[in-house]
C-alpha positions, 0 to 999 in steps of 0.5 A: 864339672863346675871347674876344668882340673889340670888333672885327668878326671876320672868321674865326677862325684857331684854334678854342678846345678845349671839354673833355670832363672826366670826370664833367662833363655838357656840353651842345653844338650841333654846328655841323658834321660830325665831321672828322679835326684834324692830325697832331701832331708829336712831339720827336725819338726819339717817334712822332707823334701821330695825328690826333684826330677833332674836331666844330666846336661851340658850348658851350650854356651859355658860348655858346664856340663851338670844337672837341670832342675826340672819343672813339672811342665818340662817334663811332660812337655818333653815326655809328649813330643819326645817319646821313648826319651828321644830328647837326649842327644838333643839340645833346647832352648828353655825359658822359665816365665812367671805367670803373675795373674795365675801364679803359676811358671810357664816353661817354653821350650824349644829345639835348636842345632848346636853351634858349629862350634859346639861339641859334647863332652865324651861323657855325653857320648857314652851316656847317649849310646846307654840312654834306650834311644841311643841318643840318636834322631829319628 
């Protein structure tokens, strides 16, 4: 949700985007397993846009709770060291860099412990309990 509601909310309709920006470190708990968004509709004479592979997630430090946009490599990256989509319930460190002479992005990712300070919002608990998982170290 991109503002706090002085109202109880009840769902959220449409999800905030949490940027990757190159060079920018960003530190997310993964609330949920990484799924496929919706195809883009394109103007008139364009091909459309394919769907992007999103992950519902909680901005450590904002405590923005969104969508991250992910590249190719974080998915796979993620998909290989987390199999059985045991990366939600967890949170990472994720720097997008630009690679000049192979024109290509580089992702760096990295699992880190929560701040003491840090709590899910309880979207995430529930979402966590659904995922195949249960969200839940092994």
């Amino acid at each position: 949700m991109a503002t706090k509601s002085k109202y109880t909310v009840i769902k959220a309709v449409t999800q905030a985007v949490l940027k990757l920006a190159k060079g920018q470190p960003r530190a997310f708990y993964l609330i949920g397993p990484m799924h496929l968004g919706k195809d883009i509709a394109a103007p008139a004479g364009q091909e459309p846009r394919k769907a992007a592979t999103l992950v519902h997630s909680v901005d450590i430090e904002t405590g923005e709770e969104g969508v991250v946009i992910c590249p190719t490599i974080m998915q796979k990256e993620l998909n290989e060291a987390y199999p059985g989509e045991t990366y939600v319930g967890r949170c990472f460190e994720i720097v997008v860099t630009r690679d000049m002479e192979k024109k290509y992005n580089h992702v760096g990712i990295t699992e880190i412990a929560p701040p003491d300070d840090f709590k899910p919002p309880a979207s995430a608990a529930a979402l966590a309990a659904a995922a195949p998982t249960g969200g839940k170290r092994k």
